[in-house]
N, CA, C and O of each residue as an XYZ file, in Angstrom:
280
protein
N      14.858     63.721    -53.118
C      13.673     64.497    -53.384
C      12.469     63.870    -52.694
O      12.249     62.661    -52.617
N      11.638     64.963    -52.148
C      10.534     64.059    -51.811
C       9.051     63.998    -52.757
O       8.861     64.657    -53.779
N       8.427     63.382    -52.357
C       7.064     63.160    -53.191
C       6.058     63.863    -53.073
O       5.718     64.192    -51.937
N       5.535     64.158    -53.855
C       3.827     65.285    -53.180
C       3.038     64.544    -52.253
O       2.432     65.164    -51.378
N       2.925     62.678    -52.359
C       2.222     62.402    -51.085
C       3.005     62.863    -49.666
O       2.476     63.295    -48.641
N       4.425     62.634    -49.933
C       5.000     63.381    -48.579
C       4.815     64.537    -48.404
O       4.302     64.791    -47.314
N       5.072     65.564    -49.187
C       4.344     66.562    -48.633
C       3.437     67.185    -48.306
O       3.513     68.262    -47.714
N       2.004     66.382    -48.767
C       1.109     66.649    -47.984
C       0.843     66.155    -46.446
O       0.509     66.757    -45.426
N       1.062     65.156    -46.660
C       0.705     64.620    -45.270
C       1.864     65.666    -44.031
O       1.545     66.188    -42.963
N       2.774     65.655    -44.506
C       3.816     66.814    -43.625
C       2.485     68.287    -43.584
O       1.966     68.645    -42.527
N       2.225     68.806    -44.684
C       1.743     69.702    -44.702
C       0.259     69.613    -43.733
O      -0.148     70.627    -43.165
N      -0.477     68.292    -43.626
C      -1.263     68.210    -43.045
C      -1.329     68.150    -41.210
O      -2.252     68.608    -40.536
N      -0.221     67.534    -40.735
C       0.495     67.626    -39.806
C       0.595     69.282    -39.008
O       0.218     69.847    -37.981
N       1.373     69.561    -40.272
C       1.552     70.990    -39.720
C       0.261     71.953    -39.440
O       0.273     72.913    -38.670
N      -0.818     71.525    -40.189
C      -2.455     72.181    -39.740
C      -2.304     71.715    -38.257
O      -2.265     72.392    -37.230
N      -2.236     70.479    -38.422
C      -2.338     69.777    -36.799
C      -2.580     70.696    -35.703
O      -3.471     71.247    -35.055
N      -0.834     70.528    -35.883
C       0.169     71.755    -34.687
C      -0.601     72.774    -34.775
O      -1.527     72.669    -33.972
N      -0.648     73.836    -35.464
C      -0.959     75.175    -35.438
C      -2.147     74.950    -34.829
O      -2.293     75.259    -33.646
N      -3.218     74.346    -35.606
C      -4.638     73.964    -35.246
C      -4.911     74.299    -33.280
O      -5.615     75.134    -32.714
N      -4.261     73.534    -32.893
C      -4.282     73.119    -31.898
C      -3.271     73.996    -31.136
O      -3.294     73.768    -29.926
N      -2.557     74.758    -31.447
C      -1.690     75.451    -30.648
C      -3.073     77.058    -30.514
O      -3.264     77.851    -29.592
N      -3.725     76.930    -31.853
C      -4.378     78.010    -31.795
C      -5.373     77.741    -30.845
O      -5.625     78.726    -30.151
N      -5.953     76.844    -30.611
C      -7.422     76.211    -29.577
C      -6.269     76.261    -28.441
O      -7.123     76.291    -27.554
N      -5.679     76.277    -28.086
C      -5.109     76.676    -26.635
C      -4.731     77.746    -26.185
O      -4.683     77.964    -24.975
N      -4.437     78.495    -26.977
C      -4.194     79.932    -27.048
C      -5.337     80.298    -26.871
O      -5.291     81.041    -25.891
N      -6.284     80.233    -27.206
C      -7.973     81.091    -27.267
C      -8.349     80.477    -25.614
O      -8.396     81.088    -24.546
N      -8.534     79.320    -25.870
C      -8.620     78.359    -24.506
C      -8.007     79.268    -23.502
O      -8.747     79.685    -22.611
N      -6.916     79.589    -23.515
C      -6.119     80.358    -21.906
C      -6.621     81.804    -21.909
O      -6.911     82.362    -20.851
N      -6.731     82.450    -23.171
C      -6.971     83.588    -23.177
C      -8.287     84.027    -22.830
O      -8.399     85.246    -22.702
N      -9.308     83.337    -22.647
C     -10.638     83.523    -22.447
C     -10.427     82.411    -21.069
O     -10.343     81.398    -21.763
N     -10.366     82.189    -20.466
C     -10.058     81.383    -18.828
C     -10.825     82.654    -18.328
O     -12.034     82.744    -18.113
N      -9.576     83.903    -18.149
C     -10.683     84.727    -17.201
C     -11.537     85.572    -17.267
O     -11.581     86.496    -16.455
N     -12.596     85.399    -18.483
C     -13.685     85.781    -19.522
C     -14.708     84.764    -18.525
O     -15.827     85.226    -18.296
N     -14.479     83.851    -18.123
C     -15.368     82.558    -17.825
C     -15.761     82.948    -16.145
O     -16.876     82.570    -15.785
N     -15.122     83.492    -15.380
C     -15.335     83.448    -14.313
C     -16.411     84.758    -13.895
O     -16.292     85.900    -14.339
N     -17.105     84.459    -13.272
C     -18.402     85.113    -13.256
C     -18.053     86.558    -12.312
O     -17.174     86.764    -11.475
N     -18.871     87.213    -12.713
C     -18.808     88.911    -11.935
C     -18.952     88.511    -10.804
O     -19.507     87.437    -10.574
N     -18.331     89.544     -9.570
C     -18.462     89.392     -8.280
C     -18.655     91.039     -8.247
O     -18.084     91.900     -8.917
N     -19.877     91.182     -7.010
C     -20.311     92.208     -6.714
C     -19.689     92.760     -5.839
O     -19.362     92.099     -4.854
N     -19.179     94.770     -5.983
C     -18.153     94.530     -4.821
C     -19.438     95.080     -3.204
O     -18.762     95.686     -2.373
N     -20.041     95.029     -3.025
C     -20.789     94.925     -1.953
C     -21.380     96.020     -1.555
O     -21.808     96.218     -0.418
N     -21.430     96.841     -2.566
C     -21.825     98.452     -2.206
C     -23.112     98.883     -1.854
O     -23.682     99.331     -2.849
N     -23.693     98.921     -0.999
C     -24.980     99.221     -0.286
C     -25.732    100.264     -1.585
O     -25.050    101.007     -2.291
N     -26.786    100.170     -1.672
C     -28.318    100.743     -2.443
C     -27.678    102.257     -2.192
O     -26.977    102.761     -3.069
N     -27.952    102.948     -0.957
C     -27.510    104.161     -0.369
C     -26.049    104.501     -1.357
O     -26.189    105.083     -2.433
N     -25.231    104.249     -1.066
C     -23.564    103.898     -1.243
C     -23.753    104.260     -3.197
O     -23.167    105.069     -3.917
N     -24.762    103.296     -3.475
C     -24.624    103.624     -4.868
C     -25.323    105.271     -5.566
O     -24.804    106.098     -6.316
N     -26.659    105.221     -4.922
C     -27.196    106.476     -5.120
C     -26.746    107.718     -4.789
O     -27.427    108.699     -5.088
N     -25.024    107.911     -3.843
C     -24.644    108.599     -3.491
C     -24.411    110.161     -4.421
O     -23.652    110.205     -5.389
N     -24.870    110.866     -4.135
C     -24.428    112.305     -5.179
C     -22.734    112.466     -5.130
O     -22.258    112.647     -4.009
N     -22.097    112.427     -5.915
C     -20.533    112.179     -6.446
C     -20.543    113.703     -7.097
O     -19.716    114.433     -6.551
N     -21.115    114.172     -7.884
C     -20.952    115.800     -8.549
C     -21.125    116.957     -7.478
O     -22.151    117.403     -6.964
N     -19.668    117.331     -7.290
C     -20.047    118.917     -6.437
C     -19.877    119.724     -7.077
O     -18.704    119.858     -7.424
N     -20.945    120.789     -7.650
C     -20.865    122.270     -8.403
C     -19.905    123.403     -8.173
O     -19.361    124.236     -8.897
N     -19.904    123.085     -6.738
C     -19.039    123.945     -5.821
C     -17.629    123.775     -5.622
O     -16.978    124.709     -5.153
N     -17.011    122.541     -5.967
C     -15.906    122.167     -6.045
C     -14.900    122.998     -6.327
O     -15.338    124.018     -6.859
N     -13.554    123.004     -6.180
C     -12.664    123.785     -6.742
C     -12.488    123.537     -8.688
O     -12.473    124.200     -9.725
N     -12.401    122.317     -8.274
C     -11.779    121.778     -9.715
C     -12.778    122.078    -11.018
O     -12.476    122.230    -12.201
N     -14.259    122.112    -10.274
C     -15.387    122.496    -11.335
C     -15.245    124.171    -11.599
O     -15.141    124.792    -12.657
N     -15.280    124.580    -10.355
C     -15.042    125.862    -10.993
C     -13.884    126.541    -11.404
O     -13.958    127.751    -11.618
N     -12.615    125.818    -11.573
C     -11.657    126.001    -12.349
C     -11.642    125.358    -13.958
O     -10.770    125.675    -14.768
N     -12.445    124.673    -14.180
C     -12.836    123.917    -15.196
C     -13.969    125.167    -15.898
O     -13.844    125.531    -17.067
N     -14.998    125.691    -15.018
C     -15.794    126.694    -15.850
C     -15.213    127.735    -16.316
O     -15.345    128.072    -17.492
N     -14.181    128.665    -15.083
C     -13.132    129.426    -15.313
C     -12.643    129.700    -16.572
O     -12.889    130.609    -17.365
N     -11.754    128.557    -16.621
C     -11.224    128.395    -17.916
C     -11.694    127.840    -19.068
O     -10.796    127.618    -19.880
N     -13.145    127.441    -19.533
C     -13.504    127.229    -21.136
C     -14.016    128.712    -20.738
O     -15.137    128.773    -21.242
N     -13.818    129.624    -20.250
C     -14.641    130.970    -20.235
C     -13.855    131.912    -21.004
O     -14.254    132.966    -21.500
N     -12.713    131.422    -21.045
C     -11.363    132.140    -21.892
C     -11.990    132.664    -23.462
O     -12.761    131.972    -24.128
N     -11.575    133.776    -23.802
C     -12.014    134.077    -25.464
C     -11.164    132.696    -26.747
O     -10.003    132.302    -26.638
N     -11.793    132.409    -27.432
C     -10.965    131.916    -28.338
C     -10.422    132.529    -29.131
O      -9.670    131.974    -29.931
């Protein structure tokens, strides 16, 4: 049989491990949290670009059809 001082100190041990298995786990998992934004190089112009065409097919198949009766 063992003693309650043995099993604490076992039991304390075992905080140890986990303890520390958990601070490495967080540790790796946040690694590439740490590395700083990189810009991908897109010119002022490039960004302000108009992206929405009204005229599109897909828009006006999109108006098309919520035009349906419910």
């Amino acid at each position: 049989m063992t003693t309650n001082a043995t099993n604490e100190k076992l039991s304390v041990r075992r905080r140890d491990v986990l303890r520390a298995l958990g601070l490495g786990v967080a540790v790796t998992a946040s690694a590439p949290l740490l590395d700083g934004a990189v810009a991908n190089g897109a010119s002022s112009d490039a960004k302000r670009k108009t992206r929405y065409q009204p005229n599109s097919q897909n828009v006006q198949t999109y108006y098309r059809v919520n035009r349906y009766p419910k």
